[in-house]
N, C-alpha and C positions, 0 to 999 in steps of 0.2 A: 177822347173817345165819344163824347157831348150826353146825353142823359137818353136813361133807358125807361120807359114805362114799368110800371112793377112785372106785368105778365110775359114784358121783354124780358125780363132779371129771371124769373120765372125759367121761361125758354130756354136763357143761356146756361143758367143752373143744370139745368135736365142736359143740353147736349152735352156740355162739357163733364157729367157725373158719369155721361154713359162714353166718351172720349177715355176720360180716363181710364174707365175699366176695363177697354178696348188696351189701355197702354200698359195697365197694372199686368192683365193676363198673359199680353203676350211675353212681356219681361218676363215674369215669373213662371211662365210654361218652360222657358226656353234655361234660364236658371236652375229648376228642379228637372229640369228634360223629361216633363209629361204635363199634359195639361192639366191648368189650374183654373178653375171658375172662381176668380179671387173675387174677396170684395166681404165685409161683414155681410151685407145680404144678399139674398138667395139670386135675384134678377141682376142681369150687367145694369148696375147703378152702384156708383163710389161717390157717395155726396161731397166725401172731402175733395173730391179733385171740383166739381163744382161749385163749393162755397170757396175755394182756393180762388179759381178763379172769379167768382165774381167780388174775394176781395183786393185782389190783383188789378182788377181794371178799377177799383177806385182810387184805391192806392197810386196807381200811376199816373191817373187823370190830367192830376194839378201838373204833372210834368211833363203833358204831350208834346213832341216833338223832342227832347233829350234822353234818347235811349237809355243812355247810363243811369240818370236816376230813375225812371221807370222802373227799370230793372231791377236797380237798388230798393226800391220801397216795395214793389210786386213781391220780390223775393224776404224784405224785414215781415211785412202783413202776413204773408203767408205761411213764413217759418211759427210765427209766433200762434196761429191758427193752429196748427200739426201741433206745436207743445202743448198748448191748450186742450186738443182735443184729445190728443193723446192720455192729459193727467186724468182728466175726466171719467174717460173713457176707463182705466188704472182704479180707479176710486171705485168706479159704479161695478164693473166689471170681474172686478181682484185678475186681470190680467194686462199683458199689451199687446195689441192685435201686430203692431207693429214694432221692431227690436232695432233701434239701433246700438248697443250695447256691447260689440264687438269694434263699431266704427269708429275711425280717429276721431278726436274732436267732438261728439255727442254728450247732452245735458239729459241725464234720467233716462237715455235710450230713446227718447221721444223724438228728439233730432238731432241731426249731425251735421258735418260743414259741408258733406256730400250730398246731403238732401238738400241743403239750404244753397249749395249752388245747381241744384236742379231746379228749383222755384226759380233762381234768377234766369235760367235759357228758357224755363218756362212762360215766362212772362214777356220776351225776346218772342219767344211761338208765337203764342197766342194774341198781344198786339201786333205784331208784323206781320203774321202770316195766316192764321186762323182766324183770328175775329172777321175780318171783312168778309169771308164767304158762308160766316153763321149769319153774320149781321143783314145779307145780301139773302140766305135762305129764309130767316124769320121773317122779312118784308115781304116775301112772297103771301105771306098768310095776311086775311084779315083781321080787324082785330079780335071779330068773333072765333075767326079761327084758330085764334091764336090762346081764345080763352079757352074752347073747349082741347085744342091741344094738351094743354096746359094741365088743366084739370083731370083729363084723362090719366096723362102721367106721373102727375105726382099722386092721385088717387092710388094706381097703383104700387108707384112707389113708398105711401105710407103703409099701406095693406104688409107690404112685404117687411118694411123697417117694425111695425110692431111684431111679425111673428120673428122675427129674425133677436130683437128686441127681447122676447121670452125665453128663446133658445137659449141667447146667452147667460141671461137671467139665472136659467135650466143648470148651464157647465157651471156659474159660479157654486152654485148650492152644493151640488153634485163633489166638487174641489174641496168646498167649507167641509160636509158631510165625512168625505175619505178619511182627511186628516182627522177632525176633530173624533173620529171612530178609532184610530189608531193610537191619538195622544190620550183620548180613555181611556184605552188599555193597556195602554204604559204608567196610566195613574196604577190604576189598581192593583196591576203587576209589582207596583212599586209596594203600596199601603198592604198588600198580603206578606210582603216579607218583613215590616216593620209588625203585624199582628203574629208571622208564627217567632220573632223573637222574641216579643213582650210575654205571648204564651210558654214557651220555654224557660224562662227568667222566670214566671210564676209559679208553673208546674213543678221548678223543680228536677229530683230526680226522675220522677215517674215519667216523666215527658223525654226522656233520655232515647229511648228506642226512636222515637217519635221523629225527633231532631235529625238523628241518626237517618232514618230514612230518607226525613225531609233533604238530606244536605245529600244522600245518594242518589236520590229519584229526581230531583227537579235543580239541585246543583249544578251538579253532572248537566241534566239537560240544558241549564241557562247557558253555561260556557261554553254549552257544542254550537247554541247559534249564537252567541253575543256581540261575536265578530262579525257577523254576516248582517247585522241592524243596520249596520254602518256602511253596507255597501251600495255604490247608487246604482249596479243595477238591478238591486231586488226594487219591488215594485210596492207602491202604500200598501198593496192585498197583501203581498209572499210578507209583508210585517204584520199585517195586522193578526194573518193568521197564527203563524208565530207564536206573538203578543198573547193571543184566544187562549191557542195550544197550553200555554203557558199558566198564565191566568185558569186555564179551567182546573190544572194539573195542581194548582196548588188549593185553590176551594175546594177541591176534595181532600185533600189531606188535612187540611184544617180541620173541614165538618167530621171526618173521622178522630183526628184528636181530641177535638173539642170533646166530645160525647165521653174515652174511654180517662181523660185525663180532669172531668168536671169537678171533681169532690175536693181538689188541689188548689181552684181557684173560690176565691171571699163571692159571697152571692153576688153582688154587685159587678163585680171585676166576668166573673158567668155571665149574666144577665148583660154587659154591656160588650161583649166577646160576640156572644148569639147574635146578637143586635145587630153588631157590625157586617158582620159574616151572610148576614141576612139581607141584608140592604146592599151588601158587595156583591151575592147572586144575584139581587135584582137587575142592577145595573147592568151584571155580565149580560144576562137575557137581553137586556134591551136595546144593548151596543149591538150585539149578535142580529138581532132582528133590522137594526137601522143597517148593519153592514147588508147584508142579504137584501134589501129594501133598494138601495142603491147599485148594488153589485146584478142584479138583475135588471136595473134603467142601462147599466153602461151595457150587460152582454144586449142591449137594444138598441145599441148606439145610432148603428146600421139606418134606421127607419128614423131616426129624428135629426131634426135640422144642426143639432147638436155637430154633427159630423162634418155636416157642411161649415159649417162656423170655421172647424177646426183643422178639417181638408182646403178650405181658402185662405187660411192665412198661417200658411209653413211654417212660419215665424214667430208665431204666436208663444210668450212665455208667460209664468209667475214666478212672482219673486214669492210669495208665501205661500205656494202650491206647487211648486216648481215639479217633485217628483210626481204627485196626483196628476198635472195636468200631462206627463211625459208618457206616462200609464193609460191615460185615456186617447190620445195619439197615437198610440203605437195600438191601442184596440181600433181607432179610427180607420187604421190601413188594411185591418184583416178582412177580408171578402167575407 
């Protein structure tokens, strides 16, 4: 393919980032049967279809004129680029923009033998048939032209990778945030029922009525939803509330026994009760306030690039947010 000048590599990066995402949309419009403005960021630019290819032509280089290895090493480079970028992207992210994880023969979801024989007819394209009338467009330009082309492009193509960059940033926290709200209050839910035992057990008789209540008012209610925790289409919210419901149901009953059942427990055994009890309403507050905090960003979905993130790439999973991120999706489609 003989050697390209940097601002050349430059050039072919940018047509072929904005080729691809010419190829990613219409696939995927016609797949989801509506259109898709795919791509992690906001403008048609897909860098991986661009750094694909420009590691595709080096890759093949050393093999010009024998197709088959061409194609054989266009398609190894590239595949291993997609995993790479993928894990990465998994790591920084806490999702995969891209799923293979359904497909025969894929490693981590990141790639499959159906993508990795797409890089090879890709690679078949784009030496055979593409390159020459990119290669035959960029010599039209000078090489000034070529810088301020250049420069223009990816200027705006960095503009847009950083906010796009944040947004994602934005859903990971947002994901971290859901769960780690919900798994607090399923701590607590839990330490309030190990405090009204320990309470009971000390109390005594006196704490009789108490128990008794406890085990009709909030018994009764755990086991009318304890089945439905478990269901995957209640949503992180329809648990956490729940969890809240739940949790706040029983800090009341607490702070009411605590008071009429106090003379029953050793000072200590009081004073370290209070304590608890005290520091458990804190927490409740402040889970409650970080739900509501985030719960009002997602009813905002609408207006932040978040949406878009999440409306171009249909595909999009986590593996340790799987329901959070399924919740925010499904707010991503309501008008």
């Amino acid at each position: 393919m003989g050697k390209y000048l940097t601002i050349e590599w430059v050039f072919i990066f940018c047509v072929y980032s904005v080729i691809g995402f010419i190829w990613e949309t219409v696939y995927c419009s016609i797949r989801e049967r509506h259109l898709v403005n795919r791509g992690f960021m906001k403008g048609p630019f897909l860098p991986i279809y661009g750094s694909g290819v420009c590691v595709m032509l080096v890759a093949a280089a050393p093999f010009e004129g024998n197709v088959l290895l061409e194609c054989l090493s266009g398609m190894i480079c590239a595949t291993v680029l997609e995993y790479v970028t993928g894990e990465l992207m998994q790591h920084l992210f806490k999702v995969r923009y891209w799923d293979y994880s359904k497909e025969k023969f894929n490693l981590n979801g990141h790639i499959c033998l159906g993508a990795s024989l797409g890089w090879f007819v890709a690679t078949f394209v784009v030496n055979r048939i593409l390159q020459k009338p990119v290669t035959a467009l960029m010599k039209m330009f000078t090489e000034t032209q070529l810088t301020v082309t250049d420069s223009v492009v990816m200027g705006i193509a960095v503009i847009d990778f950083i906010i796009s960059f944040k947004a994602a940033m934005d859903l990971r926290a947002i994901l971290v945030k859901m769960e780690e709200a919900r798994h607090e209050m399923q701590l607590m839910q839990k330490r309030l029922d190990v405090i009204i035992a320990v309470m009971a057990e000390e109390a005594g008789d006196k704490v009789d009525a108490f128990t008794d209540s406890v085990k009709e008012n909030i018994g009764d209610f755990t086991d009318s939803v304890s089945a439905k925790y478990s269901e995957l289409s209640d949503s992180v919210s329809d648990r956490f509330d729940r969890f809240g419901s739940d949790v706040s149901r029983r800090l009341e009953y607490i702070r009411k026994a605590a008071g009429s059942v106090s003379d029953k427990f050793t000072p200590d055994s009081a004073k370290e009760f209070m304590e608890e009890i005290r520091t458990l309403g804190e927490r409740y507050a402040s889970v409650i306030k970080q739900h509501t905090s985030f719960t009002t960003l997602k009813g905002t979905l609408k207006k932040l690039f978040i949406r878009n993130i999440i409306r171009s790439n249909p595909s999009i999973i986590s593996d340790d947010y799987y329901e959070a991120l399924e919740e925010l999706k499904n707010a991503s489609k309501r008008k």
